[in-house]
N, C-alpha and C positions, 0 to 999 in steps of 0.2 A: 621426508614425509612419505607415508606409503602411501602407491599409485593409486588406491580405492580414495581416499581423503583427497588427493591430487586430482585427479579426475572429477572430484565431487564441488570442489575448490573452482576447477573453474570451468565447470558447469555454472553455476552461480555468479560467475565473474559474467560468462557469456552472457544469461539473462539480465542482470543488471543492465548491460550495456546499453542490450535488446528494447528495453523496458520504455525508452522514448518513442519505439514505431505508434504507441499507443495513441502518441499527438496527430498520425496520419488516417486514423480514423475516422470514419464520416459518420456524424449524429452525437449519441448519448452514449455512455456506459450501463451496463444492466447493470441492473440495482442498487446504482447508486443515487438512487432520489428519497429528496428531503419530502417533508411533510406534502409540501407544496404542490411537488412535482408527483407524488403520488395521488393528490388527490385530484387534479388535472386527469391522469392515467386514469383510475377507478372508480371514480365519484366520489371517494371516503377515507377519510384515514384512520387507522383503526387504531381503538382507544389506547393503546398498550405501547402503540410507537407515537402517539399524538402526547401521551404522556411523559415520555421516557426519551424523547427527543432533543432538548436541549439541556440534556446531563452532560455530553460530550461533543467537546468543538475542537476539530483535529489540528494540533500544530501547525503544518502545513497542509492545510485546507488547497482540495482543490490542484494536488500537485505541485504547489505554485508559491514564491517567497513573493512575501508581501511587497509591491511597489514593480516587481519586475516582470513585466508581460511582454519582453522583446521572445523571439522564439529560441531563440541562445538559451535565456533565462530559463525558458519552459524548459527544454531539453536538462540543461544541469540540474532544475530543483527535480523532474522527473528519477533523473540518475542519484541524485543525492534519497530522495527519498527510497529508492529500492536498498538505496547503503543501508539508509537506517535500518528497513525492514528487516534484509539480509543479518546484519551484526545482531539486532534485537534477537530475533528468532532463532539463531546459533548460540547465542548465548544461553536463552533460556533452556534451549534444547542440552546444550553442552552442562549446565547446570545440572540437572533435572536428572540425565544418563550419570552424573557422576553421583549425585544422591542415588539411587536405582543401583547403581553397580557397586555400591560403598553395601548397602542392607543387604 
């Protein structure tokens, strides 16, 4: 593997890792609020996401597999979920550069 991919390789390993500190944060994550929590925040929730809102309910909601709320648990779905990220997004990226460099 050449040292630019290698380097970039675990870069991304790093972060993954990294990606649990998230659990030692104190409060909320920005922008991650639902209808609810926004309107709590702002007085309102504006039509277009009050609308468009429950079109999408995330696999792992919340970071987190269903039934497992020990912080072990939190930690591994945290890490699994950056996997997924990681693989998704390489791939489509890695797709995408091969179409582009094929035209």
């Amino acid at each position: 593997m050449e040292k630019v991919y290698r380097n970039f390789v675990v870069g991304l390993l790093v972060l993954t890792v990294l990606a649990p500190l998230g659990l030692l944060a104190v409060g909320e994550t920005f922008g991650e609020w639902g209808p609810d929590q926004l309107k709590e925040k702002i007085g309102f929730v504006p039509q277009g996401l009050e609308k468009l809102s429950g079109i999408w309910n995330a696999p792992l909601s919340d970071y987190c597999i269903q039934g497992e709320e020990s912080q072990t648990g939190k930690v591994g779905a945290y890490i699994l979920t950056a996997v997924i990220g990681v693989v998704v997004c390489a791939g489509v990226l890695f797709f995408v550069g091969k179409k582009v460099a094929k035209d």
